[in-house]
Structures are given as structure tokens and as C-alpha cells.
ModelCIF file with pLDDT and N, C-alpha, C, O atoms, coordinates in Angstrom:
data_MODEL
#
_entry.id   MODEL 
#
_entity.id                         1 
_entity.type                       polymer 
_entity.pdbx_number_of_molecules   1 
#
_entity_poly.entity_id                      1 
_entity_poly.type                           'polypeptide(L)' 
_entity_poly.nstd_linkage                   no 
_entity_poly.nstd_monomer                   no 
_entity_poly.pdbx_seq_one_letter_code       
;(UNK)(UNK)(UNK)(UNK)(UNK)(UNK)(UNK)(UNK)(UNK)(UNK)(UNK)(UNK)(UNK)(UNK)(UNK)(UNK)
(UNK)(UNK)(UNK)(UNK)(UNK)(UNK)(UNK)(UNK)(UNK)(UNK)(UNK)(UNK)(UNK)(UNK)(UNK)(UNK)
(UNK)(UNK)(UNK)(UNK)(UNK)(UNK)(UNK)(UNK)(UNK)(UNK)(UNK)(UNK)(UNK)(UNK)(UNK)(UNK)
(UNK)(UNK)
;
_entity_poly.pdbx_seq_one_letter_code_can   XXXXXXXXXXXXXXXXXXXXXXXXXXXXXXXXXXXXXXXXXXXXXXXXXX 
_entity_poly.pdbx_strand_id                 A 
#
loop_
_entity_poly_seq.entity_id 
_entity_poly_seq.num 
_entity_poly_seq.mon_id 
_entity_poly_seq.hetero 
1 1  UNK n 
1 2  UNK n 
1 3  UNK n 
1 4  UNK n 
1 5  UNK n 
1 6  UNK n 
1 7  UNK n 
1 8  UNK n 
1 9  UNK n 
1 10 UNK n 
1 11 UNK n 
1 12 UNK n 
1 13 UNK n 
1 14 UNK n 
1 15 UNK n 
1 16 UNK n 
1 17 UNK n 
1 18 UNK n 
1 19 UNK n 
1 20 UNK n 
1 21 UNK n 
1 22 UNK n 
1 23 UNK n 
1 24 UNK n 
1 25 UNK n 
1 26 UNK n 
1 27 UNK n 
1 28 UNK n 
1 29 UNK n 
1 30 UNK n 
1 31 UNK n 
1 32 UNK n 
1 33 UNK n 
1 34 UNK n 
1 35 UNK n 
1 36 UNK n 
1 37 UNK n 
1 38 UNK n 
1 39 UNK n 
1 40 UNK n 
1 41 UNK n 
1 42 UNK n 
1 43 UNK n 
1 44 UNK n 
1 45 UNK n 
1 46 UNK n 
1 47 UNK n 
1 48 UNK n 
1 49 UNK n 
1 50 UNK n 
#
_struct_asym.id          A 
_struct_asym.entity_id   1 
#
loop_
_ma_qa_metric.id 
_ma_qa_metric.mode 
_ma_qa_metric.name 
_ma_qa_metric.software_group_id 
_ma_qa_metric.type 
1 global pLDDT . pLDDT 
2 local  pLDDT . pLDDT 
#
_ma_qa_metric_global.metric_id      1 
_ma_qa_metric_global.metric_value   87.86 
_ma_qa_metric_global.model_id       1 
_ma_qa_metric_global.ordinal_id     1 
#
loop_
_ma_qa_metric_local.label_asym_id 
_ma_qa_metric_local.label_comp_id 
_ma_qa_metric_local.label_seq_id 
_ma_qa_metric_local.metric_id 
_ma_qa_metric_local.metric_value 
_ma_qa_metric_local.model_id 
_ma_qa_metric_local.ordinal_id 
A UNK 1  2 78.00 1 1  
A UNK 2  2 90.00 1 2  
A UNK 3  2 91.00 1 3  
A UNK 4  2 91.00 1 4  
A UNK 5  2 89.00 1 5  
A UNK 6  2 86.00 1 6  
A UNK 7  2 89.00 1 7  
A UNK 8  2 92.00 1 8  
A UNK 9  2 90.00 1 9  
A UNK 10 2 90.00 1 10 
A UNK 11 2 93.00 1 11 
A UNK 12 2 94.00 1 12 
A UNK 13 2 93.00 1 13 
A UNK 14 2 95.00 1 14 
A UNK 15 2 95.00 1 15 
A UNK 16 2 95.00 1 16 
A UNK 17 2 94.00 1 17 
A UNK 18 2 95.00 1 18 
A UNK 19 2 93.00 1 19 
A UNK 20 2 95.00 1 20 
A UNK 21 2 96.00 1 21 
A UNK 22 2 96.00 1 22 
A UNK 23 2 96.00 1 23 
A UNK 24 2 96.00 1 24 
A UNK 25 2 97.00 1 25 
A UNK 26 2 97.00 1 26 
A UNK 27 2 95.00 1 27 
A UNK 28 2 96.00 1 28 
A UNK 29 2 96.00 1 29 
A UNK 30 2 95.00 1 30 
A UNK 31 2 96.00 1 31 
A UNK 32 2 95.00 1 32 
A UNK 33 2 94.00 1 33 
A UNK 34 2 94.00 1 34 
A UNK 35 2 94.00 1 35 
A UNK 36 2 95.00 1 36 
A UNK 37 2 94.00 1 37 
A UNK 38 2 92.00 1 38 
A UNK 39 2 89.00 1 39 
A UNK 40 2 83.00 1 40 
A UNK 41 2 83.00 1 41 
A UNK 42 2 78.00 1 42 
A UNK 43 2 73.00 1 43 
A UNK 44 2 73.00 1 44 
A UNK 45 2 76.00 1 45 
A UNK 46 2 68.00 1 46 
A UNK 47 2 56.00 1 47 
A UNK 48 2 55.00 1 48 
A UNK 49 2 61.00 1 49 
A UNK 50 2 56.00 1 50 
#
loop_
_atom_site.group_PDB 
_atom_site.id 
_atom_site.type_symbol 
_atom_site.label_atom_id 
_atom_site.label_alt_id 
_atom_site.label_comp_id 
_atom_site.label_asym_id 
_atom_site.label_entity_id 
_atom_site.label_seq_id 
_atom_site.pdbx_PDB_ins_code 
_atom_site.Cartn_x 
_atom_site.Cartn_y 
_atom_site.Cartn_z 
_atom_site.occupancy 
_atom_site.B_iso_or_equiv 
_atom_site.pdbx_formal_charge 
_atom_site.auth_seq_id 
_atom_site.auth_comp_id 
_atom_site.auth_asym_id 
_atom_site.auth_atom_id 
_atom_site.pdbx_PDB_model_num 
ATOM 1   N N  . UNK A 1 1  ? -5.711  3.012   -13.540 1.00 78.00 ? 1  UNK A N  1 
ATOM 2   C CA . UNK A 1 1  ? -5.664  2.258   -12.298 1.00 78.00 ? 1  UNK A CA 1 
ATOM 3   C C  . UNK A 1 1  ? -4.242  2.276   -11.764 1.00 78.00 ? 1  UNK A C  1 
ATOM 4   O O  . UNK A 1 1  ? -3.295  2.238   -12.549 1.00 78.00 ? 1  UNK A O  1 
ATOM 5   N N  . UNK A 1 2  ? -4.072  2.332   -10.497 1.00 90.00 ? 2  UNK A N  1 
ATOM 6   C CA . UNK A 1 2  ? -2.898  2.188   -10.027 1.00 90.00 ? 2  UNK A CA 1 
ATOM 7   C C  . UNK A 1 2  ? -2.989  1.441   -8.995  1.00 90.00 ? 2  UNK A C  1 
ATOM 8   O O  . UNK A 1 2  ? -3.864  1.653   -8.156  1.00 90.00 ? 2  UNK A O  1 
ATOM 9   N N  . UNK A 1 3  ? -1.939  0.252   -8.851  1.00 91.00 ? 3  UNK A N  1 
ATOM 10  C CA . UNK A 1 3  ? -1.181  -0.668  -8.648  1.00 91.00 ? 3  UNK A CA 1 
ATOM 11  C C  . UNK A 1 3  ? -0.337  -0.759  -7.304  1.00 91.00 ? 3  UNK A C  1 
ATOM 12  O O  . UNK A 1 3  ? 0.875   -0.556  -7.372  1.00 91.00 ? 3  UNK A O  1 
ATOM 13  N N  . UNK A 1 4  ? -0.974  -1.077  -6.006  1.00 91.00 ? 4  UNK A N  1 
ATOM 14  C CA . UNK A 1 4  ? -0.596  -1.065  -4.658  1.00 91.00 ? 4  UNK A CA 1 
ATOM 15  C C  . UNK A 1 4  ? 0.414   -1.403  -4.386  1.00 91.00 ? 4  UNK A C  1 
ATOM 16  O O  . UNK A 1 4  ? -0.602  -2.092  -4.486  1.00 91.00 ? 4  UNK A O  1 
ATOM 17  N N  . UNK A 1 5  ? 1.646   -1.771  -4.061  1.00 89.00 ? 5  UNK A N  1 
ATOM 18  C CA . UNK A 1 5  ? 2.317   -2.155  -3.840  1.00 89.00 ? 5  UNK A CA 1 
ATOM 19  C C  . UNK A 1 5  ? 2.716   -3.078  -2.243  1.00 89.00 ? 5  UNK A C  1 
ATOM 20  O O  . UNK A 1 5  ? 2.897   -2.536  -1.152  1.00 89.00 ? 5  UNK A O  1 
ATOM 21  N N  . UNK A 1 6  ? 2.753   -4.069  -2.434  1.00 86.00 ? 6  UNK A N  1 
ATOM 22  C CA . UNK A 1 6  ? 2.745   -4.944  -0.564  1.00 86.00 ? 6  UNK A CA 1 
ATOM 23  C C  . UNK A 1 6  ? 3.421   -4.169  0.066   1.00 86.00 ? 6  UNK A C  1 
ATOM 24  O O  . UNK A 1 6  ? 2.957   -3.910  1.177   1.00 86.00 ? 6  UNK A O  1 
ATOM 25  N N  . UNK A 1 7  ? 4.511   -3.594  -0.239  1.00 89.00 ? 7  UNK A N  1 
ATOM 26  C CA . UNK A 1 7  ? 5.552   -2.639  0.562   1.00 89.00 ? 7  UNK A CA 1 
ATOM 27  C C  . UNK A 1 7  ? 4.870   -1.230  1.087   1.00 89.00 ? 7  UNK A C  1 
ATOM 28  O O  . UNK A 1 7  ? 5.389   -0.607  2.014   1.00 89.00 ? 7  UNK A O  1 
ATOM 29  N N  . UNK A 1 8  ? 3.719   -0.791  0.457   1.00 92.00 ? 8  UNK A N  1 
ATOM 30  C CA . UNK A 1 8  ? 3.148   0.027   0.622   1.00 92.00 ? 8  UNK A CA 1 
ATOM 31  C C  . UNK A 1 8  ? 2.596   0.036   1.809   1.00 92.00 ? 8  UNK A C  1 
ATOM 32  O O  . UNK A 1 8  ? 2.962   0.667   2.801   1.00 92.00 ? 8  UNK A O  1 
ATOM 33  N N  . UNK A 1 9  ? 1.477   -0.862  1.656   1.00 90.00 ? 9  UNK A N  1 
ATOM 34  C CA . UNK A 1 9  ? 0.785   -1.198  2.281   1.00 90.00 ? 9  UNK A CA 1 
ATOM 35  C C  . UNK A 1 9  ? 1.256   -1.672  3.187   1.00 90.00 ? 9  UNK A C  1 
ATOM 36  O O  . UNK A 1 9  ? 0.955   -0.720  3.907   1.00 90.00 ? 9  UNK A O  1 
ATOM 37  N N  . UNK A 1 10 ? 1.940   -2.565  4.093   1.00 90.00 ? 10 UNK A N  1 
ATOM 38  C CA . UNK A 1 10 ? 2.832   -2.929  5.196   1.00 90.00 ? 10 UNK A CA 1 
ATOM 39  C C  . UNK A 1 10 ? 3.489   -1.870  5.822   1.00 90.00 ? 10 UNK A C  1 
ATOM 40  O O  . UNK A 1 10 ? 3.737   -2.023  7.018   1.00 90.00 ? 10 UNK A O  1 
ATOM 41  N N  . UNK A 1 11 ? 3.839   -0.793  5.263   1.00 93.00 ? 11 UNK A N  1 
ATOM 42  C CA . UNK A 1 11 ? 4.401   0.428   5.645   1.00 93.00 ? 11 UNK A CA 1 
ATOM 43  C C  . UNK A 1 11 ? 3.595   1.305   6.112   1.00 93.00 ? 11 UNK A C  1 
ATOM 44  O O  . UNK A 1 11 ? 4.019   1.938   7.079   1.00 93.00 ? 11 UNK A O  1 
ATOM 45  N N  . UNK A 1 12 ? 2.193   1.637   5.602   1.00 94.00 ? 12 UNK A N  1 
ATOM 46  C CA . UNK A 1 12 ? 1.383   2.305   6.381   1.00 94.00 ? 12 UNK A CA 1 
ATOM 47  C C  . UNK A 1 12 ? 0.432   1.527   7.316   1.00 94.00 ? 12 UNK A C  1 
ATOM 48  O O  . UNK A 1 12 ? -0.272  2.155   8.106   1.00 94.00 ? 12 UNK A O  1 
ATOM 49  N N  . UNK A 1 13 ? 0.396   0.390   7.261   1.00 93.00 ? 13 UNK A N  1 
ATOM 50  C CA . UNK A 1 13 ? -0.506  -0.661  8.338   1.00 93.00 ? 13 UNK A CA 1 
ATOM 51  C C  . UNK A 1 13 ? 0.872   -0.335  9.569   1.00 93.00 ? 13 UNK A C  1 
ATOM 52  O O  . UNK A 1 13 ? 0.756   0.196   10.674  1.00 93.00 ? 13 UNK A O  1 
ATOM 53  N N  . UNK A 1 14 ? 1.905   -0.768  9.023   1.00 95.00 ? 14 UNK A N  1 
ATOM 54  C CA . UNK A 1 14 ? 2.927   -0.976  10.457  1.00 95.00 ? 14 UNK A CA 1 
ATOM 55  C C  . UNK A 1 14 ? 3.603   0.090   11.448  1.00 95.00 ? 14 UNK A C  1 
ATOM 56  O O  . UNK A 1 14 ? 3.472   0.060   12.671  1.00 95.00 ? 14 UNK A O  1 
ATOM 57  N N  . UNK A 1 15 ? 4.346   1.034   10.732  1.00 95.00 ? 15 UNK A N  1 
ATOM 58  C CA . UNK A 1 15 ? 4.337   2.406   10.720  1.00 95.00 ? 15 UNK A CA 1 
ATOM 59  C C  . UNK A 1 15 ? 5.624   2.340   11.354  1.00 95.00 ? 15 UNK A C  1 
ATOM 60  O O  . UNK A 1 15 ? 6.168   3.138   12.118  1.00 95.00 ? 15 UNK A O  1 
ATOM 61  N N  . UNK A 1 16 ? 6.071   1.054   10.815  1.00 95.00 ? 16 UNK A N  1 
ATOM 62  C CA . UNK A 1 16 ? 7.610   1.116   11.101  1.00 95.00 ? 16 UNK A CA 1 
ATOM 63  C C  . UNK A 1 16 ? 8.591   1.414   10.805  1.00 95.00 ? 16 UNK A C  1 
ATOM 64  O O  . UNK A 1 16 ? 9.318   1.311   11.793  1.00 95.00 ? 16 UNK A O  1 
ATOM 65  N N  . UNK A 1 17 ? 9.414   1.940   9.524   1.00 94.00 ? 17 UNK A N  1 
ATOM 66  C CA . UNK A 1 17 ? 9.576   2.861   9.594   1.00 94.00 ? 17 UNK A CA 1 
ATOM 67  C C  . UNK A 1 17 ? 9.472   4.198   9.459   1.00 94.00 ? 17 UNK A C  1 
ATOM 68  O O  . UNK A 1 17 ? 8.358   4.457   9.005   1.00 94.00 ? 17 UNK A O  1 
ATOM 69  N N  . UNK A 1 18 ? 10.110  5.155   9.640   1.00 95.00 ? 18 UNK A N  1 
ATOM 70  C CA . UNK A 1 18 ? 10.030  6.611   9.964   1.00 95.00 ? 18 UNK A CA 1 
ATOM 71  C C  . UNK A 1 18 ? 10.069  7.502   8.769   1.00 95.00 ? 18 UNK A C  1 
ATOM 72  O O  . UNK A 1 18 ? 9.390   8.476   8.442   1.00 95.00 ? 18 UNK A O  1 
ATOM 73  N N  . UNK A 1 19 ? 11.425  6.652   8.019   1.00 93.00 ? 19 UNK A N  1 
ATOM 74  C CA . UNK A 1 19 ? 10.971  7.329   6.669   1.00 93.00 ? 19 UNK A CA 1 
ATOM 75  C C  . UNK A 1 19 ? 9.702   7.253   5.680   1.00 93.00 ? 19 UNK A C  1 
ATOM 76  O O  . UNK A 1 19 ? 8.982   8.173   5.292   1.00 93.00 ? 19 UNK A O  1 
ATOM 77  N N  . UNK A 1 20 ? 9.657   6.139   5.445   1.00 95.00 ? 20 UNK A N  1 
ATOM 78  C CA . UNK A 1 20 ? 8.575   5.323   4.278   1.00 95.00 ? 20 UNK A CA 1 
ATOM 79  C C  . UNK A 1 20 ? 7.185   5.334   4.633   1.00 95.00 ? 20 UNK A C  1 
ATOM 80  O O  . UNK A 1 20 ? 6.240   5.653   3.912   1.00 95.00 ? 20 UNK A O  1 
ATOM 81  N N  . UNK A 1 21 ? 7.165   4.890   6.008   1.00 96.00 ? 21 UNK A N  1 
ATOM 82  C CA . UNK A 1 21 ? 5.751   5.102   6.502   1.00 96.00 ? 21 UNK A CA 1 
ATOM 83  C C  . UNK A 1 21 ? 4.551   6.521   6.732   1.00 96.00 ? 21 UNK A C  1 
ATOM 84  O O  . UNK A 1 21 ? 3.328   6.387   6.763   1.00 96.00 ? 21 UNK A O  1 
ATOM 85  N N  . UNK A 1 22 ? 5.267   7.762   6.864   1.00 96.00 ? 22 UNK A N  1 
ATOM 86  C CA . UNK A 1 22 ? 4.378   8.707   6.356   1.00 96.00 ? 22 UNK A CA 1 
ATOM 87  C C  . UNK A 1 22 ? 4.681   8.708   4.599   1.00 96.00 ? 22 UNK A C  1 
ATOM 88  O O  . UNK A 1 22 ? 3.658   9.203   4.126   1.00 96.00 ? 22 UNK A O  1 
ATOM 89  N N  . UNK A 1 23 ? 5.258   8.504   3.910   1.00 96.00 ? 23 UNK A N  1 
ATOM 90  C CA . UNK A 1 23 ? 5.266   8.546   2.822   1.00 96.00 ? 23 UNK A CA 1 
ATOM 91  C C  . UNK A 1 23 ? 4.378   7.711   1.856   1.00 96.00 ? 23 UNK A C  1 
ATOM 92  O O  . UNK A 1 23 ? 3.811   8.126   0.845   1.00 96.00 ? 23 UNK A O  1 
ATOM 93  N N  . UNK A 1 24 ? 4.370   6.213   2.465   1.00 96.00 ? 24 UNK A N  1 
ATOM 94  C CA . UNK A 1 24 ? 3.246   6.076   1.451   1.00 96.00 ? 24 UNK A CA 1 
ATOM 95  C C  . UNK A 1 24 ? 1.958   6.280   2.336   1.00 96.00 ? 24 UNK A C  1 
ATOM 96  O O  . UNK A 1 24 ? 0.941   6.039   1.685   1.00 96.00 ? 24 UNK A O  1 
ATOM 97  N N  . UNK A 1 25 ? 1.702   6.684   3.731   1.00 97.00 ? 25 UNK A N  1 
ATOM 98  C CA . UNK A 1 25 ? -0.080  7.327   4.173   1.00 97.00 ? 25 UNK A CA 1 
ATOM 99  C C  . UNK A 1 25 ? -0.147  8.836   3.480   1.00 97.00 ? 25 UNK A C  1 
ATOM 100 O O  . UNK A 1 25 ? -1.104  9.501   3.874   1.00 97.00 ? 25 UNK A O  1 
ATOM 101 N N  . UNK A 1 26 ? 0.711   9.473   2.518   1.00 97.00 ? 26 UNK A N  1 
ATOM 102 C CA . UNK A 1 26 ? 0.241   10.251  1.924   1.00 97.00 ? 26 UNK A CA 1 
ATOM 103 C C  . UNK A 1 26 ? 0.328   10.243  0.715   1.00 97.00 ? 26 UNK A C  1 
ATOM 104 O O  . UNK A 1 26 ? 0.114   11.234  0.016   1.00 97.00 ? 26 UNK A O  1 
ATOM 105 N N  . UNK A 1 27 ? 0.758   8.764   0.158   1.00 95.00 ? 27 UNK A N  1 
ATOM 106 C CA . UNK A 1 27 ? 0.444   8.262   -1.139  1.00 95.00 ? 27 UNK A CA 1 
ATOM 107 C C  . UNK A 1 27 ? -0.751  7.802   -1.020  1.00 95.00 ? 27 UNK A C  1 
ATOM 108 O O  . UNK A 1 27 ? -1.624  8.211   -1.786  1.00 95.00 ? 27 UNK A O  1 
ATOM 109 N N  . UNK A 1 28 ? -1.019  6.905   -0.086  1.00 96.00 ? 28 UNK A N  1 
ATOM 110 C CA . UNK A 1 28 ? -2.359  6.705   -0.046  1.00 96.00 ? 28 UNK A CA 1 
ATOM 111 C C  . UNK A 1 28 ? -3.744  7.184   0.387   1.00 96.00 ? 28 UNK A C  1 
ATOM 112 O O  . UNK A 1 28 ? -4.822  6.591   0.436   1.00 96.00 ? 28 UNK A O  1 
ATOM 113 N N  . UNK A 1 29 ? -3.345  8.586   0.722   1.00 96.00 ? 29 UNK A N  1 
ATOM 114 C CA . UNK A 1 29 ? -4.304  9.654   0.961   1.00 96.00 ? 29 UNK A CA 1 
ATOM 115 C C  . UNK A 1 29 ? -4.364  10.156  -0.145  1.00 96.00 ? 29 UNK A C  1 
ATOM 116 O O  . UNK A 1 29 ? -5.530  10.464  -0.391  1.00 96.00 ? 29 UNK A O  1 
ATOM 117 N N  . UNK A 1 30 ? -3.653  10.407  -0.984  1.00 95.00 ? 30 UNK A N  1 
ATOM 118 C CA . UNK A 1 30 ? -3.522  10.959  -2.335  1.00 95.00 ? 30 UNK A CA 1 
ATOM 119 C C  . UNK A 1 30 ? -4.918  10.027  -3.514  1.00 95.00 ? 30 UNK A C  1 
ATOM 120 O O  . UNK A 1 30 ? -5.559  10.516  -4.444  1.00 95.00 ? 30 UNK A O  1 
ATOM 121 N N  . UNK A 1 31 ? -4.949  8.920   -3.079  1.00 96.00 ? 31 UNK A N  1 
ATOM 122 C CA . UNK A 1 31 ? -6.262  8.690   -3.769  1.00 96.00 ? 31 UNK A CA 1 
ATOM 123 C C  . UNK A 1 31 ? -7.533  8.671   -3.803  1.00 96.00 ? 31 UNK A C  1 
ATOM 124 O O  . UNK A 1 31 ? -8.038  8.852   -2.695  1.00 96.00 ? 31 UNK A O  1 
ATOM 125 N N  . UNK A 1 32 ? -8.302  8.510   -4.705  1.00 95.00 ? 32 UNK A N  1 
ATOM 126 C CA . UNK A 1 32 ? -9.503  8.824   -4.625  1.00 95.00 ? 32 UNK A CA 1 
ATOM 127 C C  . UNK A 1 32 ? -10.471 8.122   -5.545  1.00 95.00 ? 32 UNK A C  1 
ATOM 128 O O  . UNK A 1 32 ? -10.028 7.187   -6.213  1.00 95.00 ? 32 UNK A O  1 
ATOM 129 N N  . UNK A 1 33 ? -11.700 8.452   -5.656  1.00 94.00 ? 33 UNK A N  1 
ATOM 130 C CA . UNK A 1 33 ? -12.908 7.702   -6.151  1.00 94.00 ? 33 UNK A CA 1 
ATOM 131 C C  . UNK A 1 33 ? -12.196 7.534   -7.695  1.00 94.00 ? 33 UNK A C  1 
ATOM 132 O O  . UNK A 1 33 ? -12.167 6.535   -8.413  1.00 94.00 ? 33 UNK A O  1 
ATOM 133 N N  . UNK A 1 34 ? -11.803 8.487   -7.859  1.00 94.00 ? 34 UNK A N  1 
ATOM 134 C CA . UNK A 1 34 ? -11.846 8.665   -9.496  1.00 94.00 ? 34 UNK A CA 1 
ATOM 135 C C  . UNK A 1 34 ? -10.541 8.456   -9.828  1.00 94.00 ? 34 UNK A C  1 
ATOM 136 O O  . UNK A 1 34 ? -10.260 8.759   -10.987 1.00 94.00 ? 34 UNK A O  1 
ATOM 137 N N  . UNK A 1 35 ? -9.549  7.972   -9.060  1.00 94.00 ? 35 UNK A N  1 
ATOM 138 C CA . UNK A 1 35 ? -7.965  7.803   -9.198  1.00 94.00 ? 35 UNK A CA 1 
ATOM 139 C C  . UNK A 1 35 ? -8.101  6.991   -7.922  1.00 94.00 ? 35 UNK A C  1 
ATOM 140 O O  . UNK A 1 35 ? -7.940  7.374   -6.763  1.00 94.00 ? 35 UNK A O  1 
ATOM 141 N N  . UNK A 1 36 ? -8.506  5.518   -8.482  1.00 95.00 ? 36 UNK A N  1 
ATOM 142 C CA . UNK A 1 36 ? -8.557  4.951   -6.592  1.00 95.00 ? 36 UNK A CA 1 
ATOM 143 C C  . UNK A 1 36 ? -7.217  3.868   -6.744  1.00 95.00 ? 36 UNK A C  1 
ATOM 144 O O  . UNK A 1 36 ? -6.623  4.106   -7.796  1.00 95.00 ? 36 UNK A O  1 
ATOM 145 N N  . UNK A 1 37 ? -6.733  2.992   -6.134  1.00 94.00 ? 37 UNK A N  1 
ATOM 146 C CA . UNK A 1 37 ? -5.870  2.126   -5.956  1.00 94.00 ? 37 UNK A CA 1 
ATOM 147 C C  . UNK A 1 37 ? -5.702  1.104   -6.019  1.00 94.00 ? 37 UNK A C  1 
ATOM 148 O O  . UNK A 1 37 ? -6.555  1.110   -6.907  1.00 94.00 ? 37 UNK A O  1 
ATOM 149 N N  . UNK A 1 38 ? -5.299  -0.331  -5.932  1.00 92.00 ? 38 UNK A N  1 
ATOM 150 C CA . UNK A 1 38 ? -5.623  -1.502  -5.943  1.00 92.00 ? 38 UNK A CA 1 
ATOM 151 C C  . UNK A 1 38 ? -4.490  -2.165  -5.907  1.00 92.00 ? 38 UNK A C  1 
ATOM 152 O O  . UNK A 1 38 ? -3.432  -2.062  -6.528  1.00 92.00 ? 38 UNK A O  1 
ATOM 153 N N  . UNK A 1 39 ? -5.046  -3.165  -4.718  1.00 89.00 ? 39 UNK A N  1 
ATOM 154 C CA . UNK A 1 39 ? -3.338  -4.004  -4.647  1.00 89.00 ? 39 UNK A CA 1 
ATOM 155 C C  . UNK A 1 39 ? -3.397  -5.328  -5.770  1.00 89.00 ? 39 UNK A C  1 
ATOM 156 O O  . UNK A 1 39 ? -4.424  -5.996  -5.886  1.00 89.00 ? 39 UNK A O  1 
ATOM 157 N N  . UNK A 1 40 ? -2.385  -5.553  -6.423  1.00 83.00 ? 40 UNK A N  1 
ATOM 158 C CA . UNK A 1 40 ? -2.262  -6.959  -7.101  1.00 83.00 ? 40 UNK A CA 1 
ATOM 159 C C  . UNK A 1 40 ? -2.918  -8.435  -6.344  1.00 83.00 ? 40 UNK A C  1 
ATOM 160 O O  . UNK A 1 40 ? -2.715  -8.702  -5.159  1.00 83.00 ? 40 UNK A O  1 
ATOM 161 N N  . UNK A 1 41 ? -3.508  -9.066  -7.025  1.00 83.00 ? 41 UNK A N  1 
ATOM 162 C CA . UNK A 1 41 ? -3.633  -10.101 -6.504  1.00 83.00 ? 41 UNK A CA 1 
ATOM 163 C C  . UNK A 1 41 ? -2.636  -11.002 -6.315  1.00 83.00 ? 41 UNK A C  1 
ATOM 164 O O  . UNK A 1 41 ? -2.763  -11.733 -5.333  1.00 83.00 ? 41 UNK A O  1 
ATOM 165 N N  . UNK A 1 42 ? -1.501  -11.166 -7.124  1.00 78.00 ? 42 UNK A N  1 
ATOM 166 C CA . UNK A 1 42 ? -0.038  -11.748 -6.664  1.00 78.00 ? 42 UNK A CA 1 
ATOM 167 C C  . UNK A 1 42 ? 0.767   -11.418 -5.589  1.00 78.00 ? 42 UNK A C  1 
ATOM 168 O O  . UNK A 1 42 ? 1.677   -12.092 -5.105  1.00 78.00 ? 42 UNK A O  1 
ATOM 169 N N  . UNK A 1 43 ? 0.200   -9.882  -5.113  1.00 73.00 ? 43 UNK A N  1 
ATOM 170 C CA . UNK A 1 43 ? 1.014   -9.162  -3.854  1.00 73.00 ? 43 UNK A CA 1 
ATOM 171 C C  . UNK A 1 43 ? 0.176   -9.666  -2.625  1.00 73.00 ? 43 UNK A C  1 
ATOM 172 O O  . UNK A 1 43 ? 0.581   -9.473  -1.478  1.00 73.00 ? 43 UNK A O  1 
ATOM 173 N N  . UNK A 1 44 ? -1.215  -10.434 -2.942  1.00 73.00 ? 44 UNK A N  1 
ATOM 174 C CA . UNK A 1 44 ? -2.285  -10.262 -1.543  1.00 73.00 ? 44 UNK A CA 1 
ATOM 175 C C  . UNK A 1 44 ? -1.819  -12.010 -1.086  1.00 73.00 ? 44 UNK A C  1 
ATOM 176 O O  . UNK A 1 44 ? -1.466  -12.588 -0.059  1.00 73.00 ? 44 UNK A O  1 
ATOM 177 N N  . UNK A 1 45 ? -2.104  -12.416 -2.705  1.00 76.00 ? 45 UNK A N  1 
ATOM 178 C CA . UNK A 1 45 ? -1.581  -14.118 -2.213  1.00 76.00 ? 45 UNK A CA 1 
ATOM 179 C C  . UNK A 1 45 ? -0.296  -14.798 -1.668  1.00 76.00 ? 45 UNK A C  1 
ATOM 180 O O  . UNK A 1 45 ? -0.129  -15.809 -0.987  1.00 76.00 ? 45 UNK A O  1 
ATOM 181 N N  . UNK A 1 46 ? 0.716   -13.710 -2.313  1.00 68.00 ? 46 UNK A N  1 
ATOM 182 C CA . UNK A 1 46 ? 2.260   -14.085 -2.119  1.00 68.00 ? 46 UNK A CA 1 
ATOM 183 C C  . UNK A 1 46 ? 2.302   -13.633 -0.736  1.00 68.00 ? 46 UNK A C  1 
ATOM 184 O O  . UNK A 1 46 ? 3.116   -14.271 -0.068  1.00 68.00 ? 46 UNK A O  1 
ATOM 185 N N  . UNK A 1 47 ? 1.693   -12.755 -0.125  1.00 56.00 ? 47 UNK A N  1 
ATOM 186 C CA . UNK A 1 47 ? 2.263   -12.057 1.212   1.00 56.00 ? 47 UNK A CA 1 
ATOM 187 C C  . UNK A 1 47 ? 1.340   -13.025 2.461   1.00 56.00 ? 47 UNK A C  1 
ATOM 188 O O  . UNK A 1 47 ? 1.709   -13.150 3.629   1.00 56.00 ? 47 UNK A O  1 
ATOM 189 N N  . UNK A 1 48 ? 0.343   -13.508 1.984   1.00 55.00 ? 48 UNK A N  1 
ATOM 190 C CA . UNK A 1 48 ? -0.495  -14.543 3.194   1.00 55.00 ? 48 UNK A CA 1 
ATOM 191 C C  . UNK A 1 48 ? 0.124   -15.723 3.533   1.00 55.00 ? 48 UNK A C  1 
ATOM 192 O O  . UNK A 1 48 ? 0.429   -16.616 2.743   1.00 55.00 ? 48 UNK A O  1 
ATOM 193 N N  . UNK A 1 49 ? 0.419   -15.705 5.470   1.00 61.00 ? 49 UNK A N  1 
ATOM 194 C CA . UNK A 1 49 ? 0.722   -16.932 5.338   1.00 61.00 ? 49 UNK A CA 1 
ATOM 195 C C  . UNK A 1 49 ? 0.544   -18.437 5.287   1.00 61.00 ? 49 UNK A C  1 
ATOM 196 O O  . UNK A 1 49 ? -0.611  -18.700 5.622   1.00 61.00 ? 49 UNK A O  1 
ATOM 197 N N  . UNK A 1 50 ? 1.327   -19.657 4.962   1.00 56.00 ? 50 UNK A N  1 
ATOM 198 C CA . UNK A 1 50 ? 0.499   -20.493 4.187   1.00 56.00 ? 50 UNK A CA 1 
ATOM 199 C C  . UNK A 1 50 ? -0.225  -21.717 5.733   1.00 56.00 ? 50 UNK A C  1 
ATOM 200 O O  . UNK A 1 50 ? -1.017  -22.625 5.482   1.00 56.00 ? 50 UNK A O  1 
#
């Protein structure tokens, strides 16, 4: 299993910046059924606001 990262994910939702942001949409194209992804539940709760 591998382990999403909030930074990740904020980076390809936002696409702000130029470097990072195609970088992780082809980290996260890179997965799949059988190598799929998953964000932490400490990264989904810590990042919502209260």
C-alpha cells in the first residue's frame, strides 16, 4: 500500500505550482488497481477545516 501524501494531493487538485504539480499527476497516474494509493486518515482530518 502506498501512502498519499496531503501535499500531494493539494498539488494536483490545485495545480499551483509548476514544478510539483505535474509531478505528483504523474505520481498519481502511476497507480493502479493492483498498486493503488491511499491518503492517511491523519492527513484527511488534519487538513479539514474545523
Amino acid at each position: 500500500m502506498i501512502g498519499l501524501d496531503t501535499n500531494v494531493l493539494v498539488r494536483f487538485i490545485t495545480k499551483d505550482d509548476p514544478d510539483q504539480s505535474p509531478t505528483a499527476a504523474k505520481f498519481l497516474d502511476s497507480l493502479t488497481r493492483k498498486n493503488p494509493g491511499y491518503p492517511s486518515l491523519t492527513g484527511l482530518v488534519g487538513s479539514s477545516p474545523l
